[in-house]
PDB file of N, CA, C and O in Angstrom:
ATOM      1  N   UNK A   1       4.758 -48.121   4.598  1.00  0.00           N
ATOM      2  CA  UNK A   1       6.110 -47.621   4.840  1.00  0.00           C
ATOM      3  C   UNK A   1       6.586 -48.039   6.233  1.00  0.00           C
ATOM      4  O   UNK A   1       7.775 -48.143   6.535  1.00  0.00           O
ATOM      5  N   UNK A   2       5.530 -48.277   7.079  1.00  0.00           N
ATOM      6  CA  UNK A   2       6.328 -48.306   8.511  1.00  0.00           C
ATOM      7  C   UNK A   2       6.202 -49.908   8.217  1.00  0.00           C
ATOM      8  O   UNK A   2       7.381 -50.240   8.343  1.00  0.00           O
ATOM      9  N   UNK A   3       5.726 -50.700   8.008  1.00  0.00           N
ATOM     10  CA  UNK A   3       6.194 -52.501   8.006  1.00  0.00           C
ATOM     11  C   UNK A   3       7.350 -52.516   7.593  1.00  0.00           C
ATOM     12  O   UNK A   3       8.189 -53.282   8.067  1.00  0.00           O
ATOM     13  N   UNK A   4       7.735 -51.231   6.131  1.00  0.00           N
ATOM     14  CA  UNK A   4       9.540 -52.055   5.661  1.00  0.00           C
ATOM     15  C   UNK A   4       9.884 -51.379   6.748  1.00  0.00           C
ATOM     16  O   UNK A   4      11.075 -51.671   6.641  1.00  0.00           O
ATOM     17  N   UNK A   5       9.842 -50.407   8.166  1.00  0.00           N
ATOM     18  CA  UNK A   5      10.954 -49.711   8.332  1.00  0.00           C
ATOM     19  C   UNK A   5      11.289 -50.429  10.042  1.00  0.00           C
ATOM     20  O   UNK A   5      12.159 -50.287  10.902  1.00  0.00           O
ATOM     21  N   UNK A   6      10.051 -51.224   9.873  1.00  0.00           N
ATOM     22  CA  UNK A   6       9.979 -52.600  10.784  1.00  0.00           C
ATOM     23  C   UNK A   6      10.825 -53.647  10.853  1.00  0.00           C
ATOM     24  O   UNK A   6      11.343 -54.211  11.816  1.00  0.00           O
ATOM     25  N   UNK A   7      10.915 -53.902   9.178  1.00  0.00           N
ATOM     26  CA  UNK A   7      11.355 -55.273   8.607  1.00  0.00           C
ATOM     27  C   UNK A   7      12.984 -55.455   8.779  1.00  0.00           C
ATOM     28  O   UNK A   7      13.639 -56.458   9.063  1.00  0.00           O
ATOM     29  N   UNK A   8      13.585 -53.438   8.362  1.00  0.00           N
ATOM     30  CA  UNK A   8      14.308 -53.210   8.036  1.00  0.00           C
ATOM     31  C   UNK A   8      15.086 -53.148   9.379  1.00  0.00           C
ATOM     32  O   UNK A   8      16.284 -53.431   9.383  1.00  0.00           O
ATOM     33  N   UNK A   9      14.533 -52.836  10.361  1.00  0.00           N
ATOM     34  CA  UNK A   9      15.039 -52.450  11.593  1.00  0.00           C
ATOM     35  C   UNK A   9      15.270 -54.121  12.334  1.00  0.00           C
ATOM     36  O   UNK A   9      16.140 -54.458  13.137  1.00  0.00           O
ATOM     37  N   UNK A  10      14.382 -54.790  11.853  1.00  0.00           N
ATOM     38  CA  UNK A  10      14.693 -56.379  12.658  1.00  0.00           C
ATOM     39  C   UNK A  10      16.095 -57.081  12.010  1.00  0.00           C
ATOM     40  O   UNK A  10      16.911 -57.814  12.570  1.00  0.00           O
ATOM     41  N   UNK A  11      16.068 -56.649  10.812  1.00  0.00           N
ATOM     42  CA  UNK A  11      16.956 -57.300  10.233  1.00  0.00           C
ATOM     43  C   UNK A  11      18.378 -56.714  10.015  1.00  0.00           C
ATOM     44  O   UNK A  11      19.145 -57.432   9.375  1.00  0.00           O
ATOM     45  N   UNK A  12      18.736 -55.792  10.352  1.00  0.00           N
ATOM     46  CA  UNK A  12      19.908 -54.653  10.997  1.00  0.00           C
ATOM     47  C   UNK A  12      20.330 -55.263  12.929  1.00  0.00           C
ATOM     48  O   UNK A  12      21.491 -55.420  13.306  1.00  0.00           O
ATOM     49  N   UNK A  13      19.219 -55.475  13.750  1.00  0.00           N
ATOM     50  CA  UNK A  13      19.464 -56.285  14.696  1.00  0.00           C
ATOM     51  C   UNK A  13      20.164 -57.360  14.372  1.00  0.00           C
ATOM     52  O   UNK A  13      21.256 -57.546  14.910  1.00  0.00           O
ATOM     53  N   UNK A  14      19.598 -58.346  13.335  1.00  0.00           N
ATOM     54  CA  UNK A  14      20.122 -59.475  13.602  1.00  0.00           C
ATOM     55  C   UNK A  14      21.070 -59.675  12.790  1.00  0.00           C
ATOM     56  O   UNK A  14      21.603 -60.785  12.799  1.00  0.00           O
ATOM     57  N   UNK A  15      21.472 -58.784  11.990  1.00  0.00           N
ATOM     58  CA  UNK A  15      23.045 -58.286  11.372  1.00  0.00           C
ATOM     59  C   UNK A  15      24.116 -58.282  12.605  1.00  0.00           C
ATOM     60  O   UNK A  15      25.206 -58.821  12.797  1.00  0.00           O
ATOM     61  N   UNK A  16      23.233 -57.373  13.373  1.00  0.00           N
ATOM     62  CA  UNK A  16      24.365 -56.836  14.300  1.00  0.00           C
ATOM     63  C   UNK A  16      24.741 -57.821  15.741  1.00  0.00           C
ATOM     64  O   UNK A  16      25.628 -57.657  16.579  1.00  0.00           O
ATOM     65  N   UNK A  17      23.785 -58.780  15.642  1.00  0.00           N
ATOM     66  CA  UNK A  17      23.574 -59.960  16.253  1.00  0.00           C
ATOM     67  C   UNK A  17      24.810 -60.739  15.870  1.00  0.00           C
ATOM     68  O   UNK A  17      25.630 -61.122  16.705  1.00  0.00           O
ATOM     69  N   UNK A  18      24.905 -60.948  14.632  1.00  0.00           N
ATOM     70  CA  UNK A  18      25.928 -61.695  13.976  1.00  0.00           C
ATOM     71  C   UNK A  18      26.925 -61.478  14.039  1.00  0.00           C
ATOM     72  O   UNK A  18      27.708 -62.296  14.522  1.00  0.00           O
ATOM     73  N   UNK A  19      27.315 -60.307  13.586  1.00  0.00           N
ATOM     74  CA  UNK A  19      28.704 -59.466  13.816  1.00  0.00           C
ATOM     75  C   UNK A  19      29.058 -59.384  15.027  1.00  0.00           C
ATOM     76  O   UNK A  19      30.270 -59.258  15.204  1.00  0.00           O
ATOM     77  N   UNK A  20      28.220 -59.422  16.175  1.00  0.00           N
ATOM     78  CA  UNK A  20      28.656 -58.553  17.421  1.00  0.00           C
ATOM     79  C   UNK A  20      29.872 -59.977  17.830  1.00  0.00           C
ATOM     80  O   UNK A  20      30.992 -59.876  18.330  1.00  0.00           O
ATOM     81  N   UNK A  21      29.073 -61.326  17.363  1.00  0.00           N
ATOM     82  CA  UNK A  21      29.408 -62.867  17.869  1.00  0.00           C
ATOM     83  C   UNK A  21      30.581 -63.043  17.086  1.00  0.00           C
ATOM     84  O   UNK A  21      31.631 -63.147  17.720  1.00  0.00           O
ATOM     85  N   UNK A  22      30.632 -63.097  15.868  1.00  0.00           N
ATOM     86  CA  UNK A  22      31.551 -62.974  14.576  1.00  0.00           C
ATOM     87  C   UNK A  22      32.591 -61.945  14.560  1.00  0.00           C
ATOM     88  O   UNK A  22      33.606 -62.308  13.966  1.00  0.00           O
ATOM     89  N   UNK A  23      32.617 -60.958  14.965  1.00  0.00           N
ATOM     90  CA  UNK A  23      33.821 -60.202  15.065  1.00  0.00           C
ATOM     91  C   UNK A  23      34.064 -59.919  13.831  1.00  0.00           C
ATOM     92  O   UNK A  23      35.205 -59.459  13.782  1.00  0.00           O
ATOM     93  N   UNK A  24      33.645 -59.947  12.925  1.00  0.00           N
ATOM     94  CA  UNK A  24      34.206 -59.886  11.542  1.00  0.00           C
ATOM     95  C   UNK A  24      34.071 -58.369  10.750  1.00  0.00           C
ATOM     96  O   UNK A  24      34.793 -57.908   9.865  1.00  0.00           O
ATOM     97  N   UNK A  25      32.909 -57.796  11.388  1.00  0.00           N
ATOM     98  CA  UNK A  25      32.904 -56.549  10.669  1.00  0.00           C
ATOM     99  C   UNK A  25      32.794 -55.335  11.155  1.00  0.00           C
ATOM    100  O   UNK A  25      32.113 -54.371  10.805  1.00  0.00           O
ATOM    101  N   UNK A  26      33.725 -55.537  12.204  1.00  0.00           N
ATOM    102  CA  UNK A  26      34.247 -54.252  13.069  1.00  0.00           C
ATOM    103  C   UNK A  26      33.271 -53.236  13.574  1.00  0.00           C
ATOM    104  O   UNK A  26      32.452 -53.541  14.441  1.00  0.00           O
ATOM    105  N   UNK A  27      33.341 -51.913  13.004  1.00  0.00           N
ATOM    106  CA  UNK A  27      32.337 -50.951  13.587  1.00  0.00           C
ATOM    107  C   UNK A  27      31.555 -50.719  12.398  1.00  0.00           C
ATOM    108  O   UNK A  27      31.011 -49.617  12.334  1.00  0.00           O
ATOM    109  N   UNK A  28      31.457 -51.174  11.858  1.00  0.00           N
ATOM    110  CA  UNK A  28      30.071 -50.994  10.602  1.00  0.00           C
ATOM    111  C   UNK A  28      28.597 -52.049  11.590  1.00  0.00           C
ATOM    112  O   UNK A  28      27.385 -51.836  11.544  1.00  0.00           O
ATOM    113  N   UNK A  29      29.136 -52.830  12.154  1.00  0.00           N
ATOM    114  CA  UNK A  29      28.263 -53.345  12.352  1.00  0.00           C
ATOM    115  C   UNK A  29      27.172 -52.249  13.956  1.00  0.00           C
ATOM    116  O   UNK A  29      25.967 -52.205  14.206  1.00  0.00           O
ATOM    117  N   UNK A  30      28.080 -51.748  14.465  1.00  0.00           N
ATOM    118  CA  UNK A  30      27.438 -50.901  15.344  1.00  0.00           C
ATOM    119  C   UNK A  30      26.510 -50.083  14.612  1.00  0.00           C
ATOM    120  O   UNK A  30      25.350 -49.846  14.951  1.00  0.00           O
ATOM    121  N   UNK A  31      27.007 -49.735  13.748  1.00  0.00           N
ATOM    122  CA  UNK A  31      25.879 -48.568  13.147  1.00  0.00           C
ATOM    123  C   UNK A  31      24.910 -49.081  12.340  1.00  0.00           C
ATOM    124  O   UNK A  31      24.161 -48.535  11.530  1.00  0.00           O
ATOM    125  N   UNK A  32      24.998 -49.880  12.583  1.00  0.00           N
ATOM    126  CA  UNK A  32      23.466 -50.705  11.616  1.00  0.00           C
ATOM    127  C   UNK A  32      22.955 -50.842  12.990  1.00  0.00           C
ATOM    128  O   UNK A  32      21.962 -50.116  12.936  1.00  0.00           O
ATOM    129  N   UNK A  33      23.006 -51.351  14.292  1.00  0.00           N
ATOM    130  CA  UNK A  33      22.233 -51.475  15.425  1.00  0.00           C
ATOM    131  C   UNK A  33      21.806 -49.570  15.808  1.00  0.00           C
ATOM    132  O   UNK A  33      20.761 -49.159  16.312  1.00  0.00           O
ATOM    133  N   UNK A  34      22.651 -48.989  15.492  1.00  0.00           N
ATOM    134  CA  UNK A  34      22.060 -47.308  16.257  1.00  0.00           C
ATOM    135  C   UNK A  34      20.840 -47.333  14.804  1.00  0.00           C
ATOM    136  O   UNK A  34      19.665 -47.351  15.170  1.00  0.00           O
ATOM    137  N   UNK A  35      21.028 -47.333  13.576  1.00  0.00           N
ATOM    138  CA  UNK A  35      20.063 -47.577  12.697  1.00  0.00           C
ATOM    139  C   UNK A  35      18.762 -48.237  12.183  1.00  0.00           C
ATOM    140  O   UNK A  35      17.781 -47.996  11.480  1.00  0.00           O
ATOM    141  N   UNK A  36      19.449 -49.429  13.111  1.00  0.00           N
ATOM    142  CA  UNK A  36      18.036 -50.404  13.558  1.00  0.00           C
ATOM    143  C   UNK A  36      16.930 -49.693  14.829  1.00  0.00           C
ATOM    144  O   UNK A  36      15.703 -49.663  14.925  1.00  0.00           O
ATOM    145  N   UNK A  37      18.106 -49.146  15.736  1.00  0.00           N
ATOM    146  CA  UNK A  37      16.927 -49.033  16.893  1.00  0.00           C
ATOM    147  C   UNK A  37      16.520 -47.122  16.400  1.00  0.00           C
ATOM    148  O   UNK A  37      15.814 -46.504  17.198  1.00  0.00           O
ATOM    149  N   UNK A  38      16.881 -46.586  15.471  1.00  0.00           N
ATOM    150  CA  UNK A  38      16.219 -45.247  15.294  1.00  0.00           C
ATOM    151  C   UNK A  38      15.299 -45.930  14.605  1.00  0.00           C
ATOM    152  O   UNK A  38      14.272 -45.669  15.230  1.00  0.00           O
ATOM    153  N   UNK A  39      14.957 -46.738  13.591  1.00  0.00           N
ATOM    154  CA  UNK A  39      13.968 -46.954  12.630  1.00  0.00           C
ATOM    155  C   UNK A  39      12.855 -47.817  13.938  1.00  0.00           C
ATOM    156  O   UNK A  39      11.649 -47.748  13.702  1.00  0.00           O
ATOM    157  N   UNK A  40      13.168 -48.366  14.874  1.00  0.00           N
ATOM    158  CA  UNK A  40      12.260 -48.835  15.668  1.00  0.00           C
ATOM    159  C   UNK A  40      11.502 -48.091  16.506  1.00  0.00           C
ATOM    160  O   UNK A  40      10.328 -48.336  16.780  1.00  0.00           O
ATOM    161  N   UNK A  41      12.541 -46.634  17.175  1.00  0.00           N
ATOM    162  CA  UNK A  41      11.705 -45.765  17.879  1.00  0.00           C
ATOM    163  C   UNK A  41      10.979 -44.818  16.350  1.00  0.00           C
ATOM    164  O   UNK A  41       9.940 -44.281  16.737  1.00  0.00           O
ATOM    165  N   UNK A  42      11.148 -44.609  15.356  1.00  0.00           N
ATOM    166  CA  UNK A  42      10.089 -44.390  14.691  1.00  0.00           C
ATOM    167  C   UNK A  42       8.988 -44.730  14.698  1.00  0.00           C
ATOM    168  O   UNK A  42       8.012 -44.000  14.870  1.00  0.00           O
ATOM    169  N   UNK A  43       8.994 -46.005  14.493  1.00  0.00           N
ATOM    170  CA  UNK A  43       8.009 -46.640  14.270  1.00  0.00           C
ATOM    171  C   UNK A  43       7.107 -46.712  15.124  1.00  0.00           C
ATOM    172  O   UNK A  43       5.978 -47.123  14.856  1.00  0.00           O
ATOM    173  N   UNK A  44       7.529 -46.266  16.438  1.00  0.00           N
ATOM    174  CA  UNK A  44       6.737 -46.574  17.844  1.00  0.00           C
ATOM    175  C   UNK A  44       6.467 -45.130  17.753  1.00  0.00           C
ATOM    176  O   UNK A  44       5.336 -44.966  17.294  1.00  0.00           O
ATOM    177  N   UNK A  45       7.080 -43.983  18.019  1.00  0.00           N
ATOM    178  CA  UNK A  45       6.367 -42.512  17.899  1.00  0.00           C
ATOM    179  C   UNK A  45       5.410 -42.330  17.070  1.00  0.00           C
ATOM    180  O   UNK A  45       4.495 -41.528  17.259  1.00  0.00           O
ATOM    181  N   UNK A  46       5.544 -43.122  15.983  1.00  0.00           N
ATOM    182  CA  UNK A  46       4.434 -42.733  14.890  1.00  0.00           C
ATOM    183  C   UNK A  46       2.809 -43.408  15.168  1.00  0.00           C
ATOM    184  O   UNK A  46       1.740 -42.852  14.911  1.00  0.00           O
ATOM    185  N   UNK A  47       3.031 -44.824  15.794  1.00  0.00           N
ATOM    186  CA  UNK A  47       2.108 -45.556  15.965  1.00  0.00           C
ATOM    187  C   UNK A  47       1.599 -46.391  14.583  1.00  0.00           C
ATOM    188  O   UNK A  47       1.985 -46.274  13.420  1.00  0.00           O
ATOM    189  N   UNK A  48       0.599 -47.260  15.164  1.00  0.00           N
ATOM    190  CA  UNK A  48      -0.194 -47.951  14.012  1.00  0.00           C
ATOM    191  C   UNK A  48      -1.308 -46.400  13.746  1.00  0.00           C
ATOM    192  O   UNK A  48      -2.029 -45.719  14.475  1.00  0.00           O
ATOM    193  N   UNK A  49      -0.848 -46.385  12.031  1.00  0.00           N
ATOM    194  CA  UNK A  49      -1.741 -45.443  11.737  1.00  0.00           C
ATOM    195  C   UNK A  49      -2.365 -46.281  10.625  1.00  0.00           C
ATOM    196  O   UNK A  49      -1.535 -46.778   9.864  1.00  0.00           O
ATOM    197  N   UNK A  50      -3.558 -46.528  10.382  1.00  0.00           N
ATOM    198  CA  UNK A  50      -4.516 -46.750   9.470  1.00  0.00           C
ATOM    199  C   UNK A  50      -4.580 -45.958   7.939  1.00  0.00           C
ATOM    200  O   UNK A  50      -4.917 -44.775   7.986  1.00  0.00           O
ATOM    201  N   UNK A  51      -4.393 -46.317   7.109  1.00  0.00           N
ATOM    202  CA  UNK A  51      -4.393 -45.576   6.024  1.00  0.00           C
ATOM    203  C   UNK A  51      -5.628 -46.825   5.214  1.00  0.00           C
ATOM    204  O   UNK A  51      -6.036 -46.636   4.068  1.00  0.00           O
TER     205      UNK A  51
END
């Protein structure tokens, strides 16, 4: 669960990467970056846990 929420969070960056350059999709694109970086500090509070 935490690799997709990894995967998911890199790729919401580089959404918002795009948009920020592109201008094209206004403020939707901000909230995929506040969404990207909550799923990243997850991922870091939680740590590598071993299952």
């Amino acid at each position: 669960m935490g690799n997709i929420l990894y995967i998911i969070a890199v790729i919401l960056v580089i959404f918002w990467a795009v948009g920020f350059f592109a201008y094209t999709a206004g403020g939707i694109i901000h909230v995929l970056l506040v969404l990207a970086i909550i799923a990243i500090l997850i991922r870091v509070i939680q740590g590598d846990k071993v299952v």
